[in-house]
N, C-alpha and C positions, 0 to 999 in steps of 0.2 A: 691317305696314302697317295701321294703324286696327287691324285686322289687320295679320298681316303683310307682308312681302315676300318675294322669292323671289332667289337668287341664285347664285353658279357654284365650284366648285374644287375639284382632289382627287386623287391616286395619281400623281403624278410626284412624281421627287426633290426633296425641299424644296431653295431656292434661298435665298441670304444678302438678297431681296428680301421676304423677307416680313417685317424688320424697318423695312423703308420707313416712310417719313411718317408722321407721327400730327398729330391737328388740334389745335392749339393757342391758346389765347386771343389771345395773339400775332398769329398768323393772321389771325384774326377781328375783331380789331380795326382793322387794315390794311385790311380787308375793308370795314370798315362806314366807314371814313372814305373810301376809294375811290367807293363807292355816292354819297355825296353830291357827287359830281363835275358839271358841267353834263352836261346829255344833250344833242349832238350836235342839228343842229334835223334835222326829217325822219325822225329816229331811232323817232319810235311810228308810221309810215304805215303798216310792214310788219309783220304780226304773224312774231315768234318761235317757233316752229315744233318742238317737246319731244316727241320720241316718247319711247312705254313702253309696254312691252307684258304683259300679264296674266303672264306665264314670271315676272317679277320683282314686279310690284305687283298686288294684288287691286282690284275694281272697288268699291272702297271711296269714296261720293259725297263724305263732307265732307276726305279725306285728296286727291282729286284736284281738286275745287273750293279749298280751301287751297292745294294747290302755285300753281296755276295766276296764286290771288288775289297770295299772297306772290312770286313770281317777275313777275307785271306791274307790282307797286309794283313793288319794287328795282330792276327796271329801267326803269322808268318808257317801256315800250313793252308792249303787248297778245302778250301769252304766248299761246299754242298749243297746249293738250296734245295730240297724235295719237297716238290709241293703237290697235293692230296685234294682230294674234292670235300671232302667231307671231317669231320672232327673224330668221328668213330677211328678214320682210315689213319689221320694223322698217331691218334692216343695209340692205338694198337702198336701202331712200328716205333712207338716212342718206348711204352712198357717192356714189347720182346727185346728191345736193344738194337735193334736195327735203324735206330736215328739214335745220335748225339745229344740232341737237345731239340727242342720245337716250342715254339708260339701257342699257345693251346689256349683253353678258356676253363674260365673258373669251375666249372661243373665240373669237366673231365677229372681235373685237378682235386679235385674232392673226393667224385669216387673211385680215385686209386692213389689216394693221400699217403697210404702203408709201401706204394709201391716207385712215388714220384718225389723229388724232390726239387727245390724252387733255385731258380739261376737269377733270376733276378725279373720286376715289376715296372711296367713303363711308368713317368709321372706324366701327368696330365694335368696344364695348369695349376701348375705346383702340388699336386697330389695325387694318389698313385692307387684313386678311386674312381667311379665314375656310376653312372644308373643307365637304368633302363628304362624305356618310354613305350608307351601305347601311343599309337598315333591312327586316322581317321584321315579320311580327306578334308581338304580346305571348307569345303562344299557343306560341310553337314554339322546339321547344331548338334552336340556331345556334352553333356553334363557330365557324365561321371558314366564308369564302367558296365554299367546296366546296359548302357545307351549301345552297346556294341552287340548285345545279344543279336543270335540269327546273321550276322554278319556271315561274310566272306572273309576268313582272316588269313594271312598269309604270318608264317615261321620262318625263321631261317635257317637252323639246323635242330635235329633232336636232340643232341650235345651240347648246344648252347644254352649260356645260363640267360641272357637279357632275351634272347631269339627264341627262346620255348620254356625255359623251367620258370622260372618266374611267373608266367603267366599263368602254367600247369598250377602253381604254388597261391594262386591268387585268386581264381577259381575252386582251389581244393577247399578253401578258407571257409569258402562259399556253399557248399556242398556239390559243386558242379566239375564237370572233364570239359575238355574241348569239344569234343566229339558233340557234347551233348547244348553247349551253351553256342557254341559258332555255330551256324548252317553247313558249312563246308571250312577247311584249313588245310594250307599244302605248305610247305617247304619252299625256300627260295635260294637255300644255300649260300647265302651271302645277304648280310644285311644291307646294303646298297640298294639290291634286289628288293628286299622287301618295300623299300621305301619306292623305290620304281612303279611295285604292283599300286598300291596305295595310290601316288598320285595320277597312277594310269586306269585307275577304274578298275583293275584285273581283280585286286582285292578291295574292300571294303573299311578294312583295319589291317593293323598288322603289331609285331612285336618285335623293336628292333635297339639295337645298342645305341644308349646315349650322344657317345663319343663319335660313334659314326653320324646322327643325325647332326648332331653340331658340327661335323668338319665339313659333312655337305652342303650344311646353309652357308657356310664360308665359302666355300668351290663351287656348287650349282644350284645357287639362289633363286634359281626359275624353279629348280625339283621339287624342294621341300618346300616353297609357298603354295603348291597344289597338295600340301600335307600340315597336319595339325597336332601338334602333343598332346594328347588328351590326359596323361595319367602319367607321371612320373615315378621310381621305385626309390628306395632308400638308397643310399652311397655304399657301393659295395668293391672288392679288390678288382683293381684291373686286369685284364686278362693275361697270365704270366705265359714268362717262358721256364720251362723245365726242364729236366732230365731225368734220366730211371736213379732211383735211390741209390745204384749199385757204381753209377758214374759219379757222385756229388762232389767226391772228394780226388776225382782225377785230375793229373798236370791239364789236360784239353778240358775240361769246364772251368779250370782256374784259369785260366787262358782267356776262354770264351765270356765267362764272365767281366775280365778285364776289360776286355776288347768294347764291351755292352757299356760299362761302367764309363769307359773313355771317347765313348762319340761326341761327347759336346764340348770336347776339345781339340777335335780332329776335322779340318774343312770338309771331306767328305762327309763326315758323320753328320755334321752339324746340318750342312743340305736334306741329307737323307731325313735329321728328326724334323726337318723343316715342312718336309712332304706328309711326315706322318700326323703334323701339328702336337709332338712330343717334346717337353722338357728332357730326358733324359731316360734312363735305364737305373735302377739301382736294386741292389739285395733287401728285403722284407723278411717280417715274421710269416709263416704260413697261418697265424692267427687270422692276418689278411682276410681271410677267404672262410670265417667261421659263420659268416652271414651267409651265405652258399649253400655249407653244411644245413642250416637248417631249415630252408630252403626246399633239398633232399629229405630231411625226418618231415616236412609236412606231406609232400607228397606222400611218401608212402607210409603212414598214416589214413590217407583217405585212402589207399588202395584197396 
């Protein structure tokens, strides 16, 4: 993001879903000819209401003044970024209907599958999956996940899939909880964060999103060389943007959709996916995200 962004997936079995969708010029082009559609009169009275929360994007000014700019042109109604500390806070005002649409992460997404519906899946390097990583410091010899017991492990949110369930899911396998296999684990709210703790000694390990470790060894190649991948997870759905079931089929997510669909033909857009190291935006199966689900049936099974 500007830096970058932060994102979800990892240790269940890989699904025939993570060769889903990829964004295509195609796409985008549909996309931008949709956009010049009339707008609806009344359509700019209500602003459009975009949650995201720090777990995925950093507070980066001119990458959130950008989205905000380029998403009020294309749709030609007054955007609304609302941004939430946590993933709980975001999913809540997303499900009561008090946000339009939001950035969310695959867990959420799962468990209120009955009650959300998908807007569409960033691509990343041509596909619109990504994992999760166990990482250690630079400093320390790591064979394999044993090697982390009694750690200091630093999470990034309870609602993230690559930042805690994953891990919860990879332990459970094991007969083991955090609680019981870590020495100590705290929260970091932001996978950035966690990578922070790791290479600053604060923690010991940690459990953080893929996509975000690789855009930081891009951006801050001094951060993650005092950090080590230890364990990487299966390819799993990228973390989507949604909306409550009840909006899916409104003129403003059809809009909003558009809008997502046509950044990578739009100069502002295209800077903006340039910040977030994203090919594009496009609509997916919610099959996507069936590695997730099960994910969720191991944990609670061991509970």
């Amino acid at each position: 993001m500007g830096t970058p962004a932060s994102a979800e997936g990892f240790g269940a079995p890989q699904t025939g879903a993570c060769t889903v969708s990829r964004f295509n010029r195609r796409t985008a082009l549909a996309a931008l000819v949709a956009l010049a559609a009339p707008i609806p009169r009344g359509a700019a009275e209500q602003p459009f209401r975009f949650g995201l929360t720090p777990v995925f994007l950093t507070s980066d000014l001119a990458l959130l003044e950008g989205l905000q700019t380029y998403l009020s042109e294309s749709m030609g109604r007054e955007v609304r970024l609302v941004l939430r500390r946590t993933y709980q806070e975001i999913t809540a005002e997303l499900v009561s209907g008090q946000l339009d649409a939001a950035w969310i992460c695959g867990y959420p997404f799962v468990a209120y599958r009955d009650r959300l519906a998908l807007v569409a899946v960033p691509s990343w390097r041509g596909r619109n999956v990504y994992q999760a990583y166990l990482i250690a410091g630079s400093d320390r010899r790591v064979a394999n996940v044993e090697d982390l017991r009694g750690d200091t492990h630093a999470f990034s949110d309870p609602d993230s899939n690559s930042g805690f369930l994953v891990t919860r899911a990879l332990l459970a396998v094991r007969g083991q909880r955090p609680e019981g296999f870590f020495a100590r684990n705290f929260f970091t709210y932001g996978h950035r964060n966690v990578v922070r703790a790791v290479a600053s000694g604060l923690a010991r390990s940690g459990s953080v999103d893929g996509y975000v470790w690789e855009v930081l060894n891009e951006v801050e190649p001094e951060l993650t060389a005092r950090t080590q991948v230890v364990w990487r997870s299966e390819w799993m759905g990228f973390p989507p943007i949604a909306t409550a079931a009840a909006l899916a089929e409104a003129e403003q997510t059809r809009r909003f959709q558009t809008s997502l669909a046509g950044m990578s033909l739009h100069p502002t857009g295209r800077r903006l996916l340039a910040m977030l190291r994203l090919d594009g935006f496009a609509a997916a199966d919610p099959a996507l995200f069936d590695g997730i689900a099960q994910l969720v049936a191991t944990v609670r099974r061991a509970e």
